[in-house]
Backbone as JSON, one array per atom type, in Angstrom:
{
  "sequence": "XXXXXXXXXXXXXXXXXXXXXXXXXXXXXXXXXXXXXXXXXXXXXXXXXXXXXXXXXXXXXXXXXXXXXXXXXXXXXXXXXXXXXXXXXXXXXXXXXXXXXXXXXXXXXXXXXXXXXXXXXXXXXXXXXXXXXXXXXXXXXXXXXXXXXXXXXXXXXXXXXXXXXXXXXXXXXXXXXXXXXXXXXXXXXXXXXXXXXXXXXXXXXXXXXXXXXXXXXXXXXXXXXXXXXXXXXXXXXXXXXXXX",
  "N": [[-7.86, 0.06, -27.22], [-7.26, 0.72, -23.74], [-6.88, -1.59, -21.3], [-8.21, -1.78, -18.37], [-6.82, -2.05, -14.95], [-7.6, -3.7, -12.51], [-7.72, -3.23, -8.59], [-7.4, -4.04, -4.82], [-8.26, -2.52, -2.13], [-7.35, -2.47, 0.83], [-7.98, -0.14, 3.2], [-7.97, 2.76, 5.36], [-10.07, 5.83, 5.21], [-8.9, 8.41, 2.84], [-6.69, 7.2, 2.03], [-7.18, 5.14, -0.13], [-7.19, 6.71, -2.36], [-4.55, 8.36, -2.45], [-2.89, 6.09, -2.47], [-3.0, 4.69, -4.85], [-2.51, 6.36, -6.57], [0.41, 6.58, -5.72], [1.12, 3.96, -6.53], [0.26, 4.22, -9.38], [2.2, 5.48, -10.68], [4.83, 4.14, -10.23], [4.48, 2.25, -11.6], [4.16, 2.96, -14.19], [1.64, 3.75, -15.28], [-1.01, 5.42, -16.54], [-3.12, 7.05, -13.63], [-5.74, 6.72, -13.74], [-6.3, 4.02, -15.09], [-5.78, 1.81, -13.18], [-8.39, 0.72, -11.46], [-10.15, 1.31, -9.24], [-11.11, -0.08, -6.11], [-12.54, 0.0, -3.36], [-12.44, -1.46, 0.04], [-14.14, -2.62, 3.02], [-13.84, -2.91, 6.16], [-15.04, -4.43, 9.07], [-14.53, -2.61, 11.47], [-12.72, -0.04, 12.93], [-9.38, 0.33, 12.9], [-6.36, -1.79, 13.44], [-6.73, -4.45, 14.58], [-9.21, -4.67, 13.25], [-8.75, -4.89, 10.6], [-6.99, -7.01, 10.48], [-9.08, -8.95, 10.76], [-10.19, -8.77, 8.31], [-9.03, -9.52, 6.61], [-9.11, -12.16, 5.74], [-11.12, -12.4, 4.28], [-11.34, -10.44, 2.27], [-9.09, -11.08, 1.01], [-10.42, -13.13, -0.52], [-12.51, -12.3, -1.76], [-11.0, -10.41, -4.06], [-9.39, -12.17, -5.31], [-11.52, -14.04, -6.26], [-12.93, -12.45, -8.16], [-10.99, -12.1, -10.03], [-8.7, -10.03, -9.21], [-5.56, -8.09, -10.27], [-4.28, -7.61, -8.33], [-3.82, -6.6, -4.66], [-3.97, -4.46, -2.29], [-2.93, -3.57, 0.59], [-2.87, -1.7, 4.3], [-1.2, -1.02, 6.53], [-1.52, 0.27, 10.22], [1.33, 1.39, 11.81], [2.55, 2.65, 13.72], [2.33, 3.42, 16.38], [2.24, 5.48, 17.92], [4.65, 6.89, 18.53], [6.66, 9.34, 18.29], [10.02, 8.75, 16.88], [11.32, 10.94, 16.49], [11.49, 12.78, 18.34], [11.54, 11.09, 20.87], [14.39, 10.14, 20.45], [15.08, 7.74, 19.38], [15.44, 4.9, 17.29], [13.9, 3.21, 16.42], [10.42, 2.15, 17.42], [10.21, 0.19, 20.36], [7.65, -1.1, 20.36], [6.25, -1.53, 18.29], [7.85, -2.6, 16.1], [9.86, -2.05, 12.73], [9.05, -3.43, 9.62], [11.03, -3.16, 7.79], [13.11, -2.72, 9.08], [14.16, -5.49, 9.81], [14.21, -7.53, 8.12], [13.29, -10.92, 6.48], [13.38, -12.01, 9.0], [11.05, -13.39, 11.11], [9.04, -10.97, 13.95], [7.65, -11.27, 16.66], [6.32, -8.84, 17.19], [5.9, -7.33, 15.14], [3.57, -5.66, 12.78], [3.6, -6.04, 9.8], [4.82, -8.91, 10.2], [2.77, -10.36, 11.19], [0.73, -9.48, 9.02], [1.7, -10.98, 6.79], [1.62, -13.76, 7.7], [-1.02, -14.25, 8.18], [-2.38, -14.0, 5.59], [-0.33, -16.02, 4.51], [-1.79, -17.7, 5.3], [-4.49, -18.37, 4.47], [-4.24, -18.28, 2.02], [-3.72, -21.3, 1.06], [-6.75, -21.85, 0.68], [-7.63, -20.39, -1.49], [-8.41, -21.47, -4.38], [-10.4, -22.09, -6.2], [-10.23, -21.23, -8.64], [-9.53, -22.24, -11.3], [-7.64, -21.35, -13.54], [-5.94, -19.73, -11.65], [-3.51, -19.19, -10.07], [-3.2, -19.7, -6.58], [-0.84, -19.41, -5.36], [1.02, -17.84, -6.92], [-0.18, -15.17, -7.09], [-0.02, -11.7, -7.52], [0.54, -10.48, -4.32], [0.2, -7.35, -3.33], [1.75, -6.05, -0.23], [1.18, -5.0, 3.02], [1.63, -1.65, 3.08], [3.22, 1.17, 4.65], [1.19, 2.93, 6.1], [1.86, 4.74, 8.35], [3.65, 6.4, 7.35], [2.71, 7.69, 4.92], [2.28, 10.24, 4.8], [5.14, 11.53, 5.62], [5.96, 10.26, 2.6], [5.47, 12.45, 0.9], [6.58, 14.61, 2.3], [8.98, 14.07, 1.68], [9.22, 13.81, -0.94], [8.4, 16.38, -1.62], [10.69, 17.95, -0.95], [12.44, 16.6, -3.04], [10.79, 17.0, -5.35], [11.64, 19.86, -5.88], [14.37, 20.2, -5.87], [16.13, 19.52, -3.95], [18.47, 17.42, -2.47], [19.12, 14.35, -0.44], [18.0, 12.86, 2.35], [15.34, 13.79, 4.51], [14.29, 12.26, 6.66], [11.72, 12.07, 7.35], [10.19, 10.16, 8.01], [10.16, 9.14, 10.53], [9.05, 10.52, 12.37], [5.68, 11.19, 14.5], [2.67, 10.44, 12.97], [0.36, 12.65, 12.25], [2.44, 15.03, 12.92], [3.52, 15.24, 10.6], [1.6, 15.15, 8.93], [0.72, 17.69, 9.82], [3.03, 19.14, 8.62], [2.82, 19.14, 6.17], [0.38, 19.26, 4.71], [-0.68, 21.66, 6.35], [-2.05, 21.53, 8.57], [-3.62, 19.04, 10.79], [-5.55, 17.09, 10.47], [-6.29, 16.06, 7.12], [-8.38, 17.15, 3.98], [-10.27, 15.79, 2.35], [-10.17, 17.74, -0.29], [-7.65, 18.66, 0.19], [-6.46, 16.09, -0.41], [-6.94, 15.89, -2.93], [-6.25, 18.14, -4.47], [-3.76, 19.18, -3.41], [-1.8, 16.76, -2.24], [-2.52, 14.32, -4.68], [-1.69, 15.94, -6.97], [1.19, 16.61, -6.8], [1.98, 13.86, -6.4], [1.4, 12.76, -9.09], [3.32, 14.65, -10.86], [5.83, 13.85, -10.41], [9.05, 12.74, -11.14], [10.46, 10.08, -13.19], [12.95, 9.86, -12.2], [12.92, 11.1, -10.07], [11.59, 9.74, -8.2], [13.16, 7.0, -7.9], [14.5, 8.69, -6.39], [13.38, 8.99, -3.88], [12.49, 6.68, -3.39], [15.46, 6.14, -2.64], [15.41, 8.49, -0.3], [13.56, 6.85, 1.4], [12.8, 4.3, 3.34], [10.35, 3.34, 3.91], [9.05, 3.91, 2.03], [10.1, 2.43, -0.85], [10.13, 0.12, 0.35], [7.13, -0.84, -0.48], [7.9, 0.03, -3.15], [9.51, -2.07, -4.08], [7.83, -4.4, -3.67], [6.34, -3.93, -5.58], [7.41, -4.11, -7.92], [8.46, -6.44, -7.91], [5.9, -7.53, -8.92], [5.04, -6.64, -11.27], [4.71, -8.14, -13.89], [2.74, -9.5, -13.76], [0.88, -7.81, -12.83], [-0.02, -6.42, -14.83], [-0.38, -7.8, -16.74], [-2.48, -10.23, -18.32], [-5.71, -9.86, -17.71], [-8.17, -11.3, -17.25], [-9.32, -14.41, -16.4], [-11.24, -15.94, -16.45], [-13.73, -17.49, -18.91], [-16.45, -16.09, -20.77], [-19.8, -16.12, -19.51], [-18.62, -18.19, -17.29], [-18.65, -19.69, -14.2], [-16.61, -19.8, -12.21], [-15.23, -18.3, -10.84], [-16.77, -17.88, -9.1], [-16.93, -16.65, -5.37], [-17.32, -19.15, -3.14], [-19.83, -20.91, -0.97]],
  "CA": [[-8.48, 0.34, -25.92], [-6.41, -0.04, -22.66], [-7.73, -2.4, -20.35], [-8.11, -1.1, -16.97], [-6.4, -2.92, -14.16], [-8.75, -4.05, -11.66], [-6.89, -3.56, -7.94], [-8.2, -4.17, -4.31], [-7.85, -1.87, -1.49], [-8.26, -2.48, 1.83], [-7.21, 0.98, 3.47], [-8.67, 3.81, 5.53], [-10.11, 7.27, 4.98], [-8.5, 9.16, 2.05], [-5.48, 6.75, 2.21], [-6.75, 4.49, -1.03], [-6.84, 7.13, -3.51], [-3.32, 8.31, -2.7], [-1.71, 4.8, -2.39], [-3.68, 3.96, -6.12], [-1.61, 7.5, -7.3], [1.72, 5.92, -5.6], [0.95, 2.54, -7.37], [-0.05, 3.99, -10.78], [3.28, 6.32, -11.0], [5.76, 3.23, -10.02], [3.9, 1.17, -12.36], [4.32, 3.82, -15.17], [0.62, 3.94, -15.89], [-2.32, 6.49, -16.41], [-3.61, 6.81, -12.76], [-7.21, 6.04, -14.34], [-6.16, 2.43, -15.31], [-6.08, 1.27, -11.56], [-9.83, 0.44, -11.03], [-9.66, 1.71, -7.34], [-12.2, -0.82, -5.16], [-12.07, -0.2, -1.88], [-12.68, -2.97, 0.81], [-14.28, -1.53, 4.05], [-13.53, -3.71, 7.36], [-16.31, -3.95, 9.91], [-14.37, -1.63, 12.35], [-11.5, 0.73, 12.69], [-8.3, 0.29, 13.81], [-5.74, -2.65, 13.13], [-7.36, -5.59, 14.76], [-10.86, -5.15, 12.69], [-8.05, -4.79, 9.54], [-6.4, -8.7, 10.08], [-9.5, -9.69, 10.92], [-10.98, -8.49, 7.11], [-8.11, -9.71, 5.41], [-9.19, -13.73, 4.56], [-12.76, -12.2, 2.86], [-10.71, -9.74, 1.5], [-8.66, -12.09, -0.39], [-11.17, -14.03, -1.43], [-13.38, -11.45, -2.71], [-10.82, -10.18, -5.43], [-9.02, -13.44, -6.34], [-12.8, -14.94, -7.17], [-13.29, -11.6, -9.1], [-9.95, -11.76, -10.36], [-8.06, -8.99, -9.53], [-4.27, -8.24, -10.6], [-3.4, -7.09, -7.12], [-4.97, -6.1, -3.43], [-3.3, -3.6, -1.56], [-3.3, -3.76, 2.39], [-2.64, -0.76, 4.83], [-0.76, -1.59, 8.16], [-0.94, 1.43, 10.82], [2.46, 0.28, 13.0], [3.5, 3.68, 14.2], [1.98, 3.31, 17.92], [1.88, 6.85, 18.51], [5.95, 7.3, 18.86], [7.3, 9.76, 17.55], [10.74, 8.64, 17.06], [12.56, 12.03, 16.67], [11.65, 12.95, 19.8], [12.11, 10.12, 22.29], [15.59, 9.8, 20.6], [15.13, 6.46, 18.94], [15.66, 4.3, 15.8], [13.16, 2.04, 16.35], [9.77, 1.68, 18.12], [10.36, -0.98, 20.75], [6.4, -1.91, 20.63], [5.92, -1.51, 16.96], [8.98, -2.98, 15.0], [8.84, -1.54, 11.74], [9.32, -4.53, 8.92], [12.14, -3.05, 6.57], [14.48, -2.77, 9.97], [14.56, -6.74, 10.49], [13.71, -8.17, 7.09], [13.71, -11.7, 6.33], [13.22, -12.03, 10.76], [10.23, -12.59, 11.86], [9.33, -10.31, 14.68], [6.31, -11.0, 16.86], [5.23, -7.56, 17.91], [6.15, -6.66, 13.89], [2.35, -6.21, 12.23], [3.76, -6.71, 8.85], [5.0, -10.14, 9.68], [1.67, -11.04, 11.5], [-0.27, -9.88, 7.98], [2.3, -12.29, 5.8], [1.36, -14.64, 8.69], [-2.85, -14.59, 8.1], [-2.08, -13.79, 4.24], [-0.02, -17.47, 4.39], [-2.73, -19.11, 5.95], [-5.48, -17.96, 3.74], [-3.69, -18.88, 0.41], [-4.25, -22.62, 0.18], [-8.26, -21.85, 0.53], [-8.05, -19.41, -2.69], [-8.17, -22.57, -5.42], [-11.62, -22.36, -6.87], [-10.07, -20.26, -10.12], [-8.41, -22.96, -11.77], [-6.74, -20.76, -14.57], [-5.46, -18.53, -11.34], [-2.74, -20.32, -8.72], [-2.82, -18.3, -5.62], [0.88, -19.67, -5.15], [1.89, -16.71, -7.08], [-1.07, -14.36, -7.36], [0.44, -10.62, -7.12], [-0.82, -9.55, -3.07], [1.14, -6.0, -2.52], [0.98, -5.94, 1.36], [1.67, -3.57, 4.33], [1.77, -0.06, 2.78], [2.89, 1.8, 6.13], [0.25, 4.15, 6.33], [2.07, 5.92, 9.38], [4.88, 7.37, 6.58], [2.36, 8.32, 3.76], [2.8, 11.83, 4.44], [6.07, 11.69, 5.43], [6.81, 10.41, 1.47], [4.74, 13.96, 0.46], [7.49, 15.42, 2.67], [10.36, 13.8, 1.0], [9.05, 14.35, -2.65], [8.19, 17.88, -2.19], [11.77, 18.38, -0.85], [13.67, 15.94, -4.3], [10.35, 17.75, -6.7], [12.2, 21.48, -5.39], [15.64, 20.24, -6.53], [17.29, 18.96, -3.01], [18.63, 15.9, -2.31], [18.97, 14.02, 0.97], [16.61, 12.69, 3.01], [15.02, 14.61, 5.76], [14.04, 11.4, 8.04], [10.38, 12.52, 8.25], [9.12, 8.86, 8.57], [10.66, 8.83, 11.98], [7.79, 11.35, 12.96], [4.7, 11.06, 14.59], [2.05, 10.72, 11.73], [-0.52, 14.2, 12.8], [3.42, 15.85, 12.75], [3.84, 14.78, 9.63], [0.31, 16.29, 8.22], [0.84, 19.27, 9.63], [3.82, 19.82, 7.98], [2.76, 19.3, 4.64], [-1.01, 20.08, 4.69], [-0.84, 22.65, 7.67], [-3.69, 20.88, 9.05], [-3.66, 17.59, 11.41], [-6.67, 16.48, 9.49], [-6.66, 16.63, 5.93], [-9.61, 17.3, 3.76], [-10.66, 15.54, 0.51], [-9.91, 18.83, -0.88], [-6.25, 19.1, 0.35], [-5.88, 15.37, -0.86], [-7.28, 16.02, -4.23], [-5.41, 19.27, -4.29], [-2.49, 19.25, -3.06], [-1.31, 15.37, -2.6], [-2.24, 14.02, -5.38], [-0.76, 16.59, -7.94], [2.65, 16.45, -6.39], [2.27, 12.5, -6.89], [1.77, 12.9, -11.05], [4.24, 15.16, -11.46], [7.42, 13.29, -10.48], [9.43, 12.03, -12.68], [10.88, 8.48, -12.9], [14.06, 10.05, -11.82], [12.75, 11.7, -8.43], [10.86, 8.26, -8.14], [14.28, 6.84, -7.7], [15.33, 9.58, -5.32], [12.39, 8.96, -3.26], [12.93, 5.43, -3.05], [16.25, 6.23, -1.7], [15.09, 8.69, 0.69], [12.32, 6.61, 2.24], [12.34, 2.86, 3.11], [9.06, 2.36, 3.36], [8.37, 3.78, 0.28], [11.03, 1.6, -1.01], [9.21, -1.1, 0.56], [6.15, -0.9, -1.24], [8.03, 0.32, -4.26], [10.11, -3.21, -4.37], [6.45, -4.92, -4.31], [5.08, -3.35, -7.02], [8.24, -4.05, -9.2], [7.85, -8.1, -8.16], [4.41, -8.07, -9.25], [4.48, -5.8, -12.02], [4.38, -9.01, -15.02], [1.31, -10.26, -13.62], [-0.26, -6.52, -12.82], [0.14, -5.35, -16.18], [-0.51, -8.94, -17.62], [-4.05, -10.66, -19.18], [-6.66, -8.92, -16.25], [-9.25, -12.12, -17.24], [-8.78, -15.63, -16.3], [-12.71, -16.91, -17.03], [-14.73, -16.82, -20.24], [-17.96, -16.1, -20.58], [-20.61, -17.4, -18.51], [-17.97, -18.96, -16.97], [-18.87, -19.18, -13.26], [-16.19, -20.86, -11.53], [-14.66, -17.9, -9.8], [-17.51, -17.07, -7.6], [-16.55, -17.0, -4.21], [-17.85, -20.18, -2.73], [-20.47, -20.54, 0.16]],
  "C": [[-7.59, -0.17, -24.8], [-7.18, -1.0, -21.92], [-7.2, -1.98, -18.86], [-7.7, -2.65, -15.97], [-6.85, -2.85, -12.56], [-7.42, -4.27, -9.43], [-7.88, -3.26, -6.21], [-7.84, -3.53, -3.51], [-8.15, -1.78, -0.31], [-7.58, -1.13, 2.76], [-8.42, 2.13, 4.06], [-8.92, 4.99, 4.88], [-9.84, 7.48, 3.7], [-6.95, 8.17, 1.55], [-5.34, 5.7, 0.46], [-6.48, 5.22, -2.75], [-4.76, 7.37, -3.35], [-2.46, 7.29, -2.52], [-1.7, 4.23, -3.95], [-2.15, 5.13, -7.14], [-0.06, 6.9, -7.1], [2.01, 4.95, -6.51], [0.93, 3.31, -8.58], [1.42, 5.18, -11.36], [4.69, 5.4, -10.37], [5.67, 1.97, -10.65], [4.09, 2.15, -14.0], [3.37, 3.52, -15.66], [0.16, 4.96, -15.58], [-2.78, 6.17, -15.09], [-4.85, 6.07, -12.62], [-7.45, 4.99, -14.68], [-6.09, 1.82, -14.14], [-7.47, 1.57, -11.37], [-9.41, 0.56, -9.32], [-11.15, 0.81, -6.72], [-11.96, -0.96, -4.17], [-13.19, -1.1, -0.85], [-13.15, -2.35, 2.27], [-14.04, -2.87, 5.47], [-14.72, -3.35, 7.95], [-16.09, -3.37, 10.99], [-13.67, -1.05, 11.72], [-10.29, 0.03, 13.31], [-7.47, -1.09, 13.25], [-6.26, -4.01, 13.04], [-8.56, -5.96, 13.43], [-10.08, -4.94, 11.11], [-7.91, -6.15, 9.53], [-7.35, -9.45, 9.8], [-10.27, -10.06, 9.32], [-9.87, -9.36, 6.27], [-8.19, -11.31, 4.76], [-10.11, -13.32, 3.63], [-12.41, -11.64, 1.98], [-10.2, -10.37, 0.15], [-9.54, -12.83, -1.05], [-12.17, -13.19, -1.98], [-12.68, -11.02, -4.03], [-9.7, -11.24, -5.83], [-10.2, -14.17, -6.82], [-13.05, -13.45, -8.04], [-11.86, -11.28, -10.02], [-8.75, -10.72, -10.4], [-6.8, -9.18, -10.0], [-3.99, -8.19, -9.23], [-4.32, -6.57, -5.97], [-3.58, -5.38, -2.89], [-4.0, -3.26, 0.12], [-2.53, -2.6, 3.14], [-2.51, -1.29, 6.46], [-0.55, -0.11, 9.1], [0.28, 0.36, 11.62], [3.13, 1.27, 13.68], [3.53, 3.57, 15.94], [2.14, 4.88, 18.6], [3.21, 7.53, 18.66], [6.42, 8.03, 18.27], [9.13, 9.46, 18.06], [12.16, 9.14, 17.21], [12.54, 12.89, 17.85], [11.8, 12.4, 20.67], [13.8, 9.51, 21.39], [16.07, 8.57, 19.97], [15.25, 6.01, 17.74], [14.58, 3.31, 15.64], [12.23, 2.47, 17.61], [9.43, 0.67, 18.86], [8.47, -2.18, 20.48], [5.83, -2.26, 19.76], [6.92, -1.59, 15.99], [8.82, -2.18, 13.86], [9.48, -3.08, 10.97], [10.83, -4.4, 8.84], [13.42, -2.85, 7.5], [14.7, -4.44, 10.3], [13.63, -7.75, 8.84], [14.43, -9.67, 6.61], [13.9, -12.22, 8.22], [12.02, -11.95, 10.88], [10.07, -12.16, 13.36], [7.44, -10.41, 15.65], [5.49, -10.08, 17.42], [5.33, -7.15, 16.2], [4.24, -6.85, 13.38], [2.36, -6.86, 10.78], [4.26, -8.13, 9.13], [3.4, -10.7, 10.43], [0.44, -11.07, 10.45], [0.19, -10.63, 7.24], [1.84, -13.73, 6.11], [0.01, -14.92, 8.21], [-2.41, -14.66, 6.72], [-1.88, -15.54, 3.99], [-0.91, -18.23, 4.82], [-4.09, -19.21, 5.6], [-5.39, -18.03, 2.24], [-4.1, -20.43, -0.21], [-5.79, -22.76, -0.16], [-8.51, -21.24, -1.03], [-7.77, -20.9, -3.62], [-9.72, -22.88, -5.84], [-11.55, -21.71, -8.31], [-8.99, -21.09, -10.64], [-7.18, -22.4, -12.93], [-5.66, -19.86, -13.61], [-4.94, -19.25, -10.16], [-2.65, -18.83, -7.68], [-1.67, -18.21, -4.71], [1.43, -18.2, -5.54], [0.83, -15.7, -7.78], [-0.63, -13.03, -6.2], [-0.25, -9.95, -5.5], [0.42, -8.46, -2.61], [0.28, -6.06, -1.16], [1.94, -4.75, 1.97], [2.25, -2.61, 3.81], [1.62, 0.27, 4.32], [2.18, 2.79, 5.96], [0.73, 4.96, 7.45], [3.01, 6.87, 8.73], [4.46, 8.12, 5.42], [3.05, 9.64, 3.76], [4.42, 11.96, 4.87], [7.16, 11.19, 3.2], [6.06, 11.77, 0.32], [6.11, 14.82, 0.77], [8.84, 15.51, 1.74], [10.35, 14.21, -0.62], [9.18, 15.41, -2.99], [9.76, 18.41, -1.93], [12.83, 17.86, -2.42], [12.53, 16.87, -5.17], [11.1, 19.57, -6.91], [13.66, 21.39, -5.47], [16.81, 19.79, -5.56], [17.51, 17.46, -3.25], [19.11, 15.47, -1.04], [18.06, 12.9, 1.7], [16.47, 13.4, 4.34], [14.81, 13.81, 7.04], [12.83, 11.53, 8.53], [9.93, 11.64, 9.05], [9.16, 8.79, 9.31], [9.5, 9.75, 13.15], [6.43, 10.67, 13.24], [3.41, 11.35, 13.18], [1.26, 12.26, 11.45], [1.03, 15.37, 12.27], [3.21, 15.7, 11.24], [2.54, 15.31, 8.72], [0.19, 17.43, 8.6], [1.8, 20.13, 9.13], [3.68, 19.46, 6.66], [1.34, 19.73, 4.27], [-1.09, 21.66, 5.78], [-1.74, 22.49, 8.04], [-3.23, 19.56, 9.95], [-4.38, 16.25, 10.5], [-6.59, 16.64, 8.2], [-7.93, 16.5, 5.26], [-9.59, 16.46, 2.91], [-10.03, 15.99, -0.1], [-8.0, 18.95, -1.35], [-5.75, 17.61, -0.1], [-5.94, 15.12, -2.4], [-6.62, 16.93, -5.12], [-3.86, 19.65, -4.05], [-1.26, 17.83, -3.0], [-0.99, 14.94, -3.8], [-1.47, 14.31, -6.81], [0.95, 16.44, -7.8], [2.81, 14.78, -6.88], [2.33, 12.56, -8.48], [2.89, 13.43, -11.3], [5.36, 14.99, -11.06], [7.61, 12.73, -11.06], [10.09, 10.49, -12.28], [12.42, 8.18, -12.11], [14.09, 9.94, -10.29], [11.82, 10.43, -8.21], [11.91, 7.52, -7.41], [14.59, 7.29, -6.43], [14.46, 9.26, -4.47], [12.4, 7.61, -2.64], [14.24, 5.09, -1.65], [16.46, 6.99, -0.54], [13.9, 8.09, 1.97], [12.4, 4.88, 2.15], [11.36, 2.42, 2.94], [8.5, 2.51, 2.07], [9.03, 2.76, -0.84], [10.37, 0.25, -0.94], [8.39, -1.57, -0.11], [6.78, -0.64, -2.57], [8.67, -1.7, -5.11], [8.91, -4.02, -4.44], [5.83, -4.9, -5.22], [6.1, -4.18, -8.32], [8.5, -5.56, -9.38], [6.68, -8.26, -8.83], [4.44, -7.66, -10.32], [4.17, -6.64, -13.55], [2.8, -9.12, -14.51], [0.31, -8.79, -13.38], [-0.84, -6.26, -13.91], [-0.38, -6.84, -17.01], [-1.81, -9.04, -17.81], [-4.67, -10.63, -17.44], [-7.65, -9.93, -16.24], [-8.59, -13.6, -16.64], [-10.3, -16.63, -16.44], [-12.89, -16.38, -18.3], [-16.01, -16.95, -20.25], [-18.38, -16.83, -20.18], [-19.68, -18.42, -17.5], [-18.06, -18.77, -14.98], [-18.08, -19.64, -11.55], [-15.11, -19.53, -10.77], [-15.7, -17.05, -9.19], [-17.22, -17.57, -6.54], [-17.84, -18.32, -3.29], [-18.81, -19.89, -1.55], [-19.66, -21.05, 1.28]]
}
């Protein structure tokens, strides 16, 4: 029997199935072994995201998860192939100043709460939250731009096209032909293209896309402890309930 690997998701809309499909095809598992639990914030938007992210953690390190997965918008509305630019002065992106932090950057301000919400996790004595797997800041403003890049390496090119540099809406209408996508068109059309690359165009994908890159180099730190023993209590054992 496999044992399903329990993972936490704090992420808008339609965004945690296809990040679970990213994850479970850079992890070289069955998509269906990622227990998908998604985490809902008590707003929208970035702010009501940081502000979710201590309960967050402490909801699936007392339930043990392998891994939580966090969704940073950081695009700010720029599209960067039209104003000419390499960079969003108002919205850093991480993977351009890595190892810097950057205080308009949002990924270093979630490493920032993340670090300061770690020494509290210590009520799971079998489970140190020194080095308890947390994949963070999936850019959610490049998803569809790594749709773009795949469908161009799954069709036999090679390159990169530079989508990420696009406004996000651009970037769904050129691969859904829609602004909005449906369920339908993410059930449909997304996620199939995600199964069926291979470990090769995985690779290629990597090297056309930093952020995917980004998140891909996360997964491949964590991936002992993802894939490793999914329990850390035994029966009746009630010492990772989240405290009052």
């Amino acid at each position: 029997m496999t044992v399903p690997v329990r993972v936490g998701f704090l992420l808008e809309g339609y965004d945690p199935y296809i990040v679970r499909g990213f994850v479970a095809r850079l992890l070289d598992i069955p998509e269906e072994r990622l227990h998908l639990d998604a985490f809902s914030a008590a707003g929208r938007g970035w702010e009501s995201v940081l502000q979710a992210v201590p309960d967050f953690l402490r909801k699936y390190y007392g339930i043990c998860s392998q891994a939580v997965v966090l969704g940073v918008d950081n695009d700010g509305g720029l599209d960067l192939t039209q104003a000419g630019l390499t960079e969003d002065p108002s919205r850093p992106r991480h993977w351009n100043h890595m190892g810097q932090e950057s205080a308009k950057c949002r990924v270093c301000r979630l490493e920032r709460t993340i670090s300061e919400t770690r020494p509290a996790l210590d009520w799971v004595h079998e489970k140190s939250a020194a080095d308890w797997p947390v994949l963070i800041a999936v850019a959610v403003e490049t998803i569809e731009s790594w749709f773009l890049e795949a469908r161009h390496i799954a069709d036999g090119e090679v390159g990169r096209l530079g989508q990420e540099d696009m406004n996000r809406m651009g970037q769904k209408q050129l691969f859904y032909g829609r602004p909005v996508p449906t369920r339908e068109d993410v059930l449909e059309i997304a996620l199939p293209l995600v199964r069926r690359l291979t470990n090769v165009q995985i690779v290629r994908l990597r090297g056309a896309s930093r952020s995917f890159d980004f998140l891909a180099t996360q997964v491949d730190a964590a991936r002992a402890r993802i894939l490793g023993p999914t329990d850390c209590w035994g029966p009746g054992d009630r010492g990772a309930e989240i405290p009052d």
